[in-house]
TIKOL-477509 format. One line per 10 residues: number of its first residue (from 0); their letters; for each residue x, z, y of N, C-alpha, C, O. Coordinates in pm, 1 decimal, always signed. Example, Ala and Ser with C-alpha at 12.3 -4.5 7.8 and 13.67 -1.06 7.14 Angstrom:
0> as> +1319.0:+780.0:-569.0:+1230.0:+780.0:-450.0:+1320.0:+780.0:-330.0:+1423.6:+846.5:-331.9  +1285.0:+708.0:-225.0:+1367.0:+714.0:-106.0:+1290.0:+787.0:+3.0:+1340.9:+803.9:+113.8
***
This chain:
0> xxxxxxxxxx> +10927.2:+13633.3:+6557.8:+11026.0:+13638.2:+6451.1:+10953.9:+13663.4:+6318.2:+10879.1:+13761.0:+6313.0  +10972.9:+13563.5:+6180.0:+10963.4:+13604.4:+6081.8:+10996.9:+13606.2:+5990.2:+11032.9:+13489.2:+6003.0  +11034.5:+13635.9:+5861.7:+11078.2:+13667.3:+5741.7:+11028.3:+13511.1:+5646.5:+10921.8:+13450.4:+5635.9  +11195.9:+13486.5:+5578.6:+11182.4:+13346.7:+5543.9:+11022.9:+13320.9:+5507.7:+10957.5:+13229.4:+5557.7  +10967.5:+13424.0:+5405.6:+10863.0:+13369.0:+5324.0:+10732.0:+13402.1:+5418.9:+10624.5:+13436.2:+5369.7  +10749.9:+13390.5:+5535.8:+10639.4:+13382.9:+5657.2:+10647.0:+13207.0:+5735.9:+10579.7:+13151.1:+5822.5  +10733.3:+13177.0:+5674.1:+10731.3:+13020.2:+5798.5:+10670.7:+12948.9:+5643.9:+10650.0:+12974.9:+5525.4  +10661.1:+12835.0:+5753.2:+10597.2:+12673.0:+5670.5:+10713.5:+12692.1:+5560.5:+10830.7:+12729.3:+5564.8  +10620.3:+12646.4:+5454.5:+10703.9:+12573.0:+5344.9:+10799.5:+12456.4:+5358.8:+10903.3:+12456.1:+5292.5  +10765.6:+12342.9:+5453.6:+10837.8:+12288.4:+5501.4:+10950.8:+12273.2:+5559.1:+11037.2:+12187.3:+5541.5
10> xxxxxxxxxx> +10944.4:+12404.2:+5663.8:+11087.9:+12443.3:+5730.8:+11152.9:+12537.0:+5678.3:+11248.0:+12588.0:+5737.5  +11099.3:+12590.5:+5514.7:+11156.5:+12672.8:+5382.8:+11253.4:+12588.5:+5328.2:+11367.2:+12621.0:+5294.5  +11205.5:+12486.3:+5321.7:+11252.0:+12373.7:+5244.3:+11420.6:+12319.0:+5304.7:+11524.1:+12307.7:+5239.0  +11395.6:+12292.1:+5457.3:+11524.6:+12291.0:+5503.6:+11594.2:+12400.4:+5548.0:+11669.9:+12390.5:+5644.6  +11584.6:+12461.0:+5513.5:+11646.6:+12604.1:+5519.2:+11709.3:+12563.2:+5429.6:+11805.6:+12489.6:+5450.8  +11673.0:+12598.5:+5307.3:+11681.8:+12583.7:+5161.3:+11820.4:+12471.4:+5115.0:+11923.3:+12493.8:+5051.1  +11766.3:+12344.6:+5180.8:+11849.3:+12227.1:+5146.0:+11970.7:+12224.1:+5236.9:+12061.9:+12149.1:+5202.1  +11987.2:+12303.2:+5362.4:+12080.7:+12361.3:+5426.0:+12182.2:+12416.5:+5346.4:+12284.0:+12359.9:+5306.6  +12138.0:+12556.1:+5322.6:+12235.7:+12578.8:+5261.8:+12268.0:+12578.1:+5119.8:+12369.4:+12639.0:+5085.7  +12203.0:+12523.3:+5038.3:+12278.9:+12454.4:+4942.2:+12384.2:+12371.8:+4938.8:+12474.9:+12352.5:+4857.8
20> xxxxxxxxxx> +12347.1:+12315.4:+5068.5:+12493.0:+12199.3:+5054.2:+12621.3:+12296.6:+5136.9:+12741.3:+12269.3:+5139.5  +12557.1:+12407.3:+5196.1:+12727.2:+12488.6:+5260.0:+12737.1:+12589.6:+5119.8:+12831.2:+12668.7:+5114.1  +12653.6:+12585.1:+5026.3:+12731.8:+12630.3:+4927.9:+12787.6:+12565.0:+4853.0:+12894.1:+12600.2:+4802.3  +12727.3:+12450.2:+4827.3:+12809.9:+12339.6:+4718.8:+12970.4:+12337.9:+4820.0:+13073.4:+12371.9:+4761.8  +12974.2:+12314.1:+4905.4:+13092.0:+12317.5:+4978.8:+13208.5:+12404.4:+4939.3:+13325.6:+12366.5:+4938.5  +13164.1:+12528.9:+4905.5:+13259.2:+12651.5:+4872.7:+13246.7:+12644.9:+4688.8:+13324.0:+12686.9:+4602.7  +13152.9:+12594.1:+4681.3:+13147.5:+12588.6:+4492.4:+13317.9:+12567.0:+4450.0:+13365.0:+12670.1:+4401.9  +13391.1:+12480.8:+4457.4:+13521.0:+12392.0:+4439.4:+13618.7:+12546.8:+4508.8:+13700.8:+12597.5:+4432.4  +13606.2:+12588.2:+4603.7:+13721.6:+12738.8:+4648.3:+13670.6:+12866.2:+4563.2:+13711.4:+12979.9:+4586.7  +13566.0:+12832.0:+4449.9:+13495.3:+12989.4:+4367.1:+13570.3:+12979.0:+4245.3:+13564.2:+13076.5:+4170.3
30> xxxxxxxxxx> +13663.7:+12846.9:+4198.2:+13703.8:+12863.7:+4058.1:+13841.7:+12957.1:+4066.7:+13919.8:+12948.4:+4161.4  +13854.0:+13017.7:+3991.3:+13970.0:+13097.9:+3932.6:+14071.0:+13088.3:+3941.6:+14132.0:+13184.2:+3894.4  +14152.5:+12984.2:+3999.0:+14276.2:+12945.8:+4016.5:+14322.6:+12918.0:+4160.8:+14435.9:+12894.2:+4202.5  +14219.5:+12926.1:+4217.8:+14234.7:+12870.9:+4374.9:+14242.4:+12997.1:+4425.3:+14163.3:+13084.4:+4389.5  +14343.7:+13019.5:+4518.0:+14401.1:+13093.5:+4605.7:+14289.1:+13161.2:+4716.1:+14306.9:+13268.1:+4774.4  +14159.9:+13065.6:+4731.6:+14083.6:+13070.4:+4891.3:+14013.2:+13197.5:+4826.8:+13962.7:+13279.5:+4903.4  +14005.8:+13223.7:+4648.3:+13876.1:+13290.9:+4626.2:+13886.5:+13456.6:+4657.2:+13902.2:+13543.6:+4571.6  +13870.2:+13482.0:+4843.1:+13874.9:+13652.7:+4873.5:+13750.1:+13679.7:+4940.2:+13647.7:+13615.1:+4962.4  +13784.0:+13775.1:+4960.4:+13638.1:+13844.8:+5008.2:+13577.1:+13805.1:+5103.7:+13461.8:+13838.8:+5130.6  +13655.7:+13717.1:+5176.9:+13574.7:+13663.9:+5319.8:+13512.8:+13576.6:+5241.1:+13395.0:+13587.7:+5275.0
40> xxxxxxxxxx> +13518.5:+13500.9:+5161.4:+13444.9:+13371.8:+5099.3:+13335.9:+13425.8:+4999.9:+13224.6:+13380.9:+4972.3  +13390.3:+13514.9:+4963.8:+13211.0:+13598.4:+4879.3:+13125.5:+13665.0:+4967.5:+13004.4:+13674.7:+4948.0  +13187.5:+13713.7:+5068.8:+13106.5:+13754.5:+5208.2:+12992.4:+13623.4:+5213.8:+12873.9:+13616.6:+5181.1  +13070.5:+13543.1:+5260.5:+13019.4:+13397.9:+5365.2:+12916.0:+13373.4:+5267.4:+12802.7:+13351.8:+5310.5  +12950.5:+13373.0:+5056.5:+12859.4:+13307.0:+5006.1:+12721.7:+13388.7:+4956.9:+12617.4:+13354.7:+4901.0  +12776.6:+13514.1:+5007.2:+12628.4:+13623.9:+5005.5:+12569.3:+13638.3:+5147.9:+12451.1:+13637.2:+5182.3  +12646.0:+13647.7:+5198.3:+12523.6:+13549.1:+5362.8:+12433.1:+13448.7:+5311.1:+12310.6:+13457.5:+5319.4  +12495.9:+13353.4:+5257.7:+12415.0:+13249.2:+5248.2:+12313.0:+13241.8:+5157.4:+12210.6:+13177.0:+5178.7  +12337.9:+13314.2:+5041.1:+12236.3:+13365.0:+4961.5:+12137.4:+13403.4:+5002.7:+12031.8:+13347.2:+4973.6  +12142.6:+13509.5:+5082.1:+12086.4:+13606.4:+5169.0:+11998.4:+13537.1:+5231.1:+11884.2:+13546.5:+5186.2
50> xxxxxxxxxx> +12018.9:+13451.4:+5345.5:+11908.8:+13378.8:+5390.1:+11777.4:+13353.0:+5350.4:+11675.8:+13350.2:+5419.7  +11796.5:+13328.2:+5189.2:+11618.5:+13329.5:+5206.2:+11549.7:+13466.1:+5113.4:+11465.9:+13441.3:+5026.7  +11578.2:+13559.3:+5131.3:+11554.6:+13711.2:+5052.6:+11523.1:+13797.8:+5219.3:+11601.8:+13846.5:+5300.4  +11403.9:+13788.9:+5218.3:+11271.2:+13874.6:+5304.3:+11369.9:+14031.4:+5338.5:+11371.8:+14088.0:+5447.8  +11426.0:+14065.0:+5245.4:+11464.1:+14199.9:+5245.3:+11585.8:+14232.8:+5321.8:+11594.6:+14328.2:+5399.0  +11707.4:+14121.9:+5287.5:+11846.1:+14108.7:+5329.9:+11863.7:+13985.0:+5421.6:+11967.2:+14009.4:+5483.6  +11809.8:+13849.4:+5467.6:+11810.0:+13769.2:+5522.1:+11764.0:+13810.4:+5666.2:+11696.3:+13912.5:+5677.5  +11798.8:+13732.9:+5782.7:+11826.9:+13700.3:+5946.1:+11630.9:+13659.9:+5940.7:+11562.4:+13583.9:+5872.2  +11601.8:+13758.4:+6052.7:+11484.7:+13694.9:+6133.7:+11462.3:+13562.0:+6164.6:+11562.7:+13501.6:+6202.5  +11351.9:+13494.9:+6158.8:+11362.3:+13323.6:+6185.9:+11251.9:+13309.9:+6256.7:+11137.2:+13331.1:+6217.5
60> xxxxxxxxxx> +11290.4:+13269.9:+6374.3:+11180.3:+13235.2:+6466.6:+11180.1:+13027.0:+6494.4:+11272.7:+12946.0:+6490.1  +11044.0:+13011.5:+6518.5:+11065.3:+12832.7:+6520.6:+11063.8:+12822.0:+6675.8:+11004.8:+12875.6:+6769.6  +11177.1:+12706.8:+6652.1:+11144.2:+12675.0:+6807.6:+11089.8:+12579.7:+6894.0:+10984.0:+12539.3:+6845.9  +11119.2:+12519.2:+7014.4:+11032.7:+12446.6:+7075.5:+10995.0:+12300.3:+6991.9:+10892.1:+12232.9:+6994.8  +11105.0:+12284.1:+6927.4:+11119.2:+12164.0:+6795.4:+11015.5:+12160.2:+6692.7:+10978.4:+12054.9:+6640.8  +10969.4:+12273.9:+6663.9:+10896.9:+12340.1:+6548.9:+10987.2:+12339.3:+6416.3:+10957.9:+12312.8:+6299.7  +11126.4:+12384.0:+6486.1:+11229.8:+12367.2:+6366.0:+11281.7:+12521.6:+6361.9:+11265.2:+12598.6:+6456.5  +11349.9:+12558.9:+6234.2:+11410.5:+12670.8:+6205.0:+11521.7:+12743.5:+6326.2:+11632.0:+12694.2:+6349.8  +11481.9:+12837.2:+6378.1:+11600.8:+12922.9:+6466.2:+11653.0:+13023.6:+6404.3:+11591.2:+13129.9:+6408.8  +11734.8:+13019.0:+6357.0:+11827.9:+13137.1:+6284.0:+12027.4:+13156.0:+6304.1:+12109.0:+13070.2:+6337.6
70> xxxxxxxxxx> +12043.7:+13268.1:+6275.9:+12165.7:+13278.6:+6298.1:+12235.7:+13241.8:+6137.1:+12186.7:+13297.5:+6038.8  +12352.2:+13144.9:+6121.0:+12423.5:+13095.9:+6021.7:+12511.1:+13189.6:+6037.1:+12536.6:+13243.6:+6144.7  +12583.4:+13224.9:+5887.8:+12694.8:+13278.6:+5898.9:+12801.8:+13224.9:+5905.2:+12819.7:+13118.9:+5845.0  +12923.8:+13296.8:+5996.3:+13021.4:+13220.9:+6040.1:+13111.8:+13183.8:+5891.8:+13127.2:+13261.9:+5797.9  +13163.6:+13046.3:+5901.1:+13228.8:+12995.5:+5853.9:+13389.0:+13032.3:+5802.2:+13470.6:+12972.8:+5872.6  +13441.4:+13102.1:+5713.8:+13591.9:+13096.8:+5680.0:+13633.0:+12999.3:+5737.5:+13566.4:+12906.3:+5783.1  +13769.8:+13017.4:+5739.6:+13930.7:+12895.2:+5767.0:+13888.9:+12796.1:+5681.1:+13869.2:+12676.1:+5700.6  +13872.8:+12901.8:+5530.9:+13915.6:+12809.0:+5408.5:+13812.0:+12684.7:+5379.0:+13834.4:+12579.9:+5318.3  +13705.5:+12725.2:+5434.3:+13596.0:+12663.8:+5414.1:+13582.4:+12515.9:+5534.0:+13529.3:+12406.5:+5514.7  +13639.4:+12559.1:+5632.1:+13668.5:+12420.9:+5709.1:+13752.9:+12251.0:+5675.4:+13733.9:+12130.0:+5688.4
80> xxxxxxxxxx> +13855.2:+12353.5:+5624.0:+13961.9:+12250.9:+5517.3:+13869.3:+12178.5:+5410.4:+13872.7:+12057.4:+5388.6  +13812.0:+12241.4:+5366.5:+13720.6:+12218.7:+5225.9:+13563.0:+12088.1:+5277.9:+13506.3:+11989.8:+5230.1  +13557.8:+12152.5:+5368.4:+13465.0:+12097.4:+5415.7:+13469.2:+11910.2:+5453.4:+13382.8:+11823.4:+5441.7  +13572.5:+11907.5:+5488.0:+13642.1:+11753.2:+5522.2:+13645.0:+11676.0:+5383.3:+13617.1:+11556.1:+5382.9  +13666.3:+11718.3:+5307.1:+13623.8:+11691.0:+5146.4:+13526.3:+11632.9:+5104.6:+13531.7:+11570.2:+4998.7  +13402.3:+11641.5:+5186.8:+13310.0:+11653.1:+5156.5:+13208.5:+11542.9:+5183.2:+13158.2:+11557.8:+5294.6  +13163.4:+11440.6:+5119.4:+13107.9:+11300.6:+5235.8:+12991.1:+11353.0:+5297.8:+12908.6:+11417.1:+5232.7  +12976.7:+11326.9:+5435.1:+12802.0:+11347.9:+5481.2:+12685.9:+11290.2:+5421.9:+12692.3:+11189.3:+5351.6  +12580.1:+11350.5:+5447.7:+12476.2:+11305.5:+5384.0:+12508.0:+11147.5:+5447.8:+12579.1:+11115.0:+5542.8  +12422.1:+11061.5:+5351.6:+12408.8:+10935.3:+5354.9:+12389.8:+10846.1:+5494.7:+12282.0:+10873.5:+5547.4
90> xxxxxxxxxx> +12442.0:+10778.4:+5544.6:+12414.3:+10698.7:+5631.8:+12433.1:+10580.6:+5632.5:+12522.4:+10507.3:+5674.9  +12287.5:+10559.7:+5552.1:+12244.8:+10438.2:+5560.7:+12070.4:+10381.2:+5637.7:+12008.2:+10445.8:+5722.0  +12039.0:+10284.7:+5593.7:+11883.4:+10265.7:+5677.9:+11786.4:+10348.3:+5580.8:+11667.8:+10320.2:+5598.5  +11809.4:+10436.1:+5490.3:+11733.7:+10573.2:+5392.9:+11645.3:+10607.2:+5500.7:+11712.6:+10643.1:+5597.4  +11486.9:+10611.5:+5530.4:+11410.6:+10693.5:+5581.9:+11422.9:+10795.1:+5573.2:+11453.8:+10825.1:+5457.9  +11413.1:+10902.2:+5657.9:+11417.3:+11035.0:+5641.1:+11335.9:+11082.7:+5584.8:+11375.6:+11167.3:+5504.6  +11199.5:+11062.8:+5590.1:+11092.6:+11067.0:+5515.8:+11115.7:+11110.1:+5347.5:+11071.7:+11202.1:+5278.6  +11200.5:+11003.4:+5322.6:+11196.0:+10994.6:+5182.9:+11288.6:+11120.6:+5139.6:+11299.8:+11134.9:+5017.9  +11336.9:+11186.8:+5198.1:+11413.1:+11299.1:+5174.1:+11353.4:+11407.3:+5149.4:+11414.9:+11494.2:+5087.7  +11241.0:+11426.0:+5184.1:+11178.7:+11528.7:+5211.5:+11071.7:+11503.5:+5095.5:+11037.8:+11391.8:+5056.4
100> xxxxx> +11022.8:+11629.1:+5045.3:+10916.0:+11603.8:+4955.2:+10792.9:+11608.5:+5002.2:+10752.6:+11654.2:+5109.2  +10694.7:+11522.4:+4853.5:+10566.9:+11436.8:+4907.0:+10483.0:+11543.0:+4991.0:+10441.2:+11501.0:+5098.9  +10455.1:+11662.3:+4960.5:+10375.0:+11705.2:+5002.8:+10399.4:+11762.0:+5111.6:+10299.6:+11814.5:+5161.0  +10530.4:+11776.9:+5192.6:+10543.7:+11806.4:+5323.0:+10552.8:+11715.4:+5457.3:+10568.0:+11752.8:+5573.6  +10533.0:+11530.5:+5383.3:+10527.2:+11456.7:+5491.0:+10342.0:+11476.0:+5539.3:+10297.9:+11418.8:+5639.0
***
């Protein structure tokens, strides 16, 4: 088990690009007028913060994949609804490769 800023930069990276996009997700339930914005959803979005801070973030061990093992925080209601909103990453013939930056292929 180790502390985000102990693994590859690489599998920092998708960590990283992980949850950015489950925060962009909740970005749209954080404005001021929307009903979803309670404490379970500032919970969920300081979990996710959290993840990569050595001090407050989940142990990460790699696994047989040589990919990130960590525990996500569970998901709100509100955030499921929201989520359908949302298009998946791209699926098209996009190399995966090219997603990733130069210096980690």
């Amino acid at each position: 088990m180790a502390k985000f800023s102990e693994i590859p930069e690489g599998l920092q990276y998708i960590i990283r690009a992980t949850r950015n996009r489950m925060l962009s997700v909740t970005d749209r339930l954080m404005q001021s007028d929307r009903p979803e914005n309670n404490s379970e959803l500032l919970a969920y979005r300081k979990k996710l913060r959290d993840l990569t801070d050595d001090d407050a973030g989940p142990a990460i061990t790699i696994n047989d994949d040589d990919m990130p093992d960590l525990t996500w925080p569970t998901k709100p209601d509100s955030i499921l609804v929201e989520e359908r909103k949302v298009p998946p990453f791209p699926q098209n013939d996009i190399d995966c490769n090219q997603l990733l930056p130069e210096w980690s292929r």
